[in-house]
C-alpha positions as CSV (number, residue, x, y, z in Angstrom):
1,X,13.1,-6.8,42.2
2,X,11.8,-10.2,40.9
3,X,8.5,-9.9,42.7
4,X,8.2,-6.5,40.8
5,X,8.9,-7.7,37.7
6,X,6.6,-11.0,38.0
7,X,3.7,-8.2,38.8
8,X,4.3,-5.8,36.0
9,X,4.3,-8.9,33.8
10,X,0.8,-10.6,35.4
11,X,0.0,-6.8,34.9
12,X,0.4,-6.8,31.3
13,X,-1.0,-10.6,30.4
14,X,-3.6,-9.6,32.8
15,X,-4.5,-6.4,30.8
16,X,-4.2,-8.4,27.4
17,X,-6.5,-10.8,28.2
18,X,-9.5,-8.1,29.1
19,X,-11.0,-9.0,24.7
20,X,-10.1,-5.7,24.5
21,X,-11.1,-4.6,20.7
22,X,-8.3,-3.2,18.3
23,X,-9.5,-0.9,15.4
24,X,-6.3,-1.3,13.4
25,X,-6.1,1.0,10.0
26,X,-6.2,-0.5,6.5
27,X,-3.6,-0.3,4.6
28,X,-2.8,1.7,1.4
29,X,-0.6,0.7,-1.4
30,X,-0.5,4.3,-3.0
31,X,2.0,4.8,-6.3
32,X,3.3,7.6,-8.2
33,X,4.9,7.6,-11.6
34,X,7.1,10.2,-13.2
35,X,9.4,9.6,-16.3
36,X,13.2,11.0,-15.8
37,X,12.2,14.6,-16.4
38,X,9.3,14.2,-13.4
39,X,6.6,14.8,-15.6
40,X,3.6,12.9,-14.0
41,X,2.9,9.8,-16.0
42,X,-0.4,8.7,-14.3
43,X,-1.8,12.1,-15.4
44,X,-4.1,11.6,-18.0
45,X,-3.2,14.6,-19.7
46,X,0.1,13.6,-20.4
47,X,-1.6,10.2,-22.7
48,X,-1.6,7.8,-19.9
49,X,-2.9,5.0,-22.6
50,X,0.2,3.0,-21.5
51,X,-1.4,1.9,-18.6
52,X,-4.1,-0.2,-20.5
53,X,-3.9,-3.7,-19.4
54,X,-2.2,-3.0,-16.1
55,X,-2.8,-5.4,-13.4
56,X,-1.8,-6.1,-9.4
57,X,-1.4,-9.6,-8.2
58,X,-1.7,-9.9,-4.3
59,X,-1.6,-12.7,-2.3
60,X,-2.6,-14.9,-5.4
61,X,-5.3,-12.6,-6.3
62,X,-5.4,-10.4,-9.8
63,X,-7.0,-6.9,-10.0
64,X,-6.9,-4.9,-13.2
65,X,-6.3,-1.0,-12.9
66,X,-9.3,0.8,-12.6
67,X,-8.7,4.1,-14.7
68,X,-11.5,6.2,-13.9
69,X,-10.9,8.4,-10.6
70,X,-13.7,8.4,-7.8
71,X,-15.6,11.3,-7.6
72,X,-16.9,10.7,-4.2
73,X,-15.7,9.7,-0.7
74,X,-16.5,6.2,0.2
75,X,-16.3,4.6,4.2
76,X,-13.3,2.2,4.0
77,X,-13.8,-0.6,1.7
78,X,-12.1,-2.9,-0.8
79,X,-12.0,-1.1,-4.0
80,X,-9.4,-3.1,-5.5
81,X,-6.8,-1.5,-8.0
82,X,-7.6,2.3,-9.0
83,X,-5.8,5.0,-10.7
84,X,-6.6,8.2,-8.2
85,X,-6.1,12.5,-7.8
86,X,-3.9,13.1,-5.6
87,X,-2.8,16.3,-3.8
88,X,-1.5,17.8,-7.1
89,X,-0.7,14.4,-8.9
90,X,-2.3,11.6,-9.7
91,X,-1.3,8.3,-7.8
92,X,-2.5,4.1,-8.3
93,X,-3.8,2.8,-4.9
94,X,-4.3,-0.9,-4.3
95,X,-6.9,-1.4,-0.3
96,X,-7.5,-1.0,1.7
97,X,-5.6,-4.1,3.0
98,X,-6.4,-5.4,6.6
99,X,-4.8,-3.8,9.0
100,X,-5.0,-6.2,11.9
101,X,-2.6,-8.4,10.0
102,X,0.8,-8.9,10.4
103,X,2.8,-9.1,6.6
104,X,6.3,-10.5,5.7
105,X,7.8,-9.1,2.9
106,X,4.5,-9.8,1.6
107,X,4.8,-8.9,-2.2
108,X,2.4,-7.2,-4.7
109,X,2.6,-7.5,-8.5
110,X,2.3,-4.7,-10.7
111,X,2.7,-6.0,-14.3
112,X,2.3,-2.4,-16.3
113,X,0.6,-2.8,-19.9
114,X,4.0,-2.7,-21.3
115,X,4.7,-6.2,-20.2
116,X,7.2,-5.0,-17.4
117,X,7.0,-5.4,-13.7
118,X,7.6,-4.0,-11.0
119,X,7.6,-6.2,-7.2
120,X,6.7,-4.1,-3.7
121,X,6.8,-6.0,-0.8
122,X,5.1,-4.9,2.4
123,X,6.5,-6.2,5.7
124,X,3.8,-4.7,8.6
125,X,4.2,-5.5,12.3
126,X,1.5,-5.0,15.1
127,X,2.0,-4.0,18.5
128,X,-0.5,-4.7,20.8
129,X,0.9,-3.1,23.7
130,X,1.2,0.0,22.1
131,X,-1.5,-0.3,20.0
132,X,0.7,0.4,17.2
133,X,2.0,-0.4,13.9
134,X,5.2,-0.3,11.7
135,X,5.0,-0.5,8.3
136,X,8.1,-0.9,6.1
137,X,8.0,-0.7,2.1
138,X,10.0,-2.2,-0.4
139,X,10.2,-2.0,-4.3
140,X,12.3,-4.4,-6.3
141,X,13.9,-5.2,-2.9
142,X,15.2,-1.9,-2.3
143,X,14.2,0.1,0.9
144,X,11.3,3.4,-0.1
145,X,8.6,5.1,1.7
146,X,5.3,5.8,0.8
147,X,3.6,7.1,-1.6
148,X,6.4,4.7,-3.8
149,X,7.7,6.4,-6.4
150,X,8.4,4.6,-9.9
151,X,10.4,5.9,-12.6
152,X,9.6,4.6,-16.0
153,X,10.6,5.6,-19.6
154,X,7.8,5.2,-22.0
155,X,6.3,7.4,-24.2
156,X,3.5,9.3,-23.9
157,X,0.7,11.3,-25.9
158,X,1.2,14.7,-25.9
């Protein structure tokens, strides 16, 4: 039994060791905000001037929201801090991030033009074995999925 186990694990270093390349995906920060009634607050139909002055601070580095929607499809690439058309909605997306990186509670910054903030913290771990990854999402330390889904009260333009 130990000679087995001794092989399978030579048998794994031995595999990890072959410079094997990992494509890992980027990762997406994608948001949606909807005031208490749901009504889509990124849509800029319902007067989304309140998002002037927005910003996203991640790992010591400041983007300001980008509110002009791409048109066209672009290979992965930084494109910073954008306001976007979702499926249906319309959704802020901060990436791609790198992938191929682990992240611990890792936060990002969102200070709206408002003056609030809001805090979501990534926590991403790899598995090489399995070529795989879990990614966990958290905002104002409380557990969500993604797309994250803010609530805010403000008023818009009608």
């Amino acid at each position: 039994m130990k000679t087995r186990l001794i092989a399978i694990l030579a048998a794994v270093l031995a595999f990890q060791s072959c410079g094997r390349m990992v494509d890992w995906v980027p990762v997406n920060l994608i948001i949606e905000v909807y005031d208490s009634s749901g009504r889509d607050l990124l849509d800029p139909a319902t007067g989304n001037t309140w998002l002037e002055g927005t910003t996203i601070t991640f790992r010591g580095e400041t983007e300001p929201l980008q509110l002009q929607p791409a048109t066209k499809y672009y290979m992965p690439q930084f494109y910073g801090f954008r306001l976007e058309k979702g499926d249906g909605n319309y959704q802020l997306e901060y990436g791609e991030i790198d992938g191929a990186i682990e992240y611990r509670d890792e936060p990002f910054t969102i200070r709206w033009g408002d003056g609030s903030e809001d805090i979501i913290s990534l926590t991403r771990r790899l598995n090489y074995i399995s070529i795989s990854a879990k990614t966990k999402w958290k905002l104002n330390g409380n557990k969500t999925s993604s797309p994250i889904v803010i609530t805010k009260d403000i008023r818009t333009q009608e």
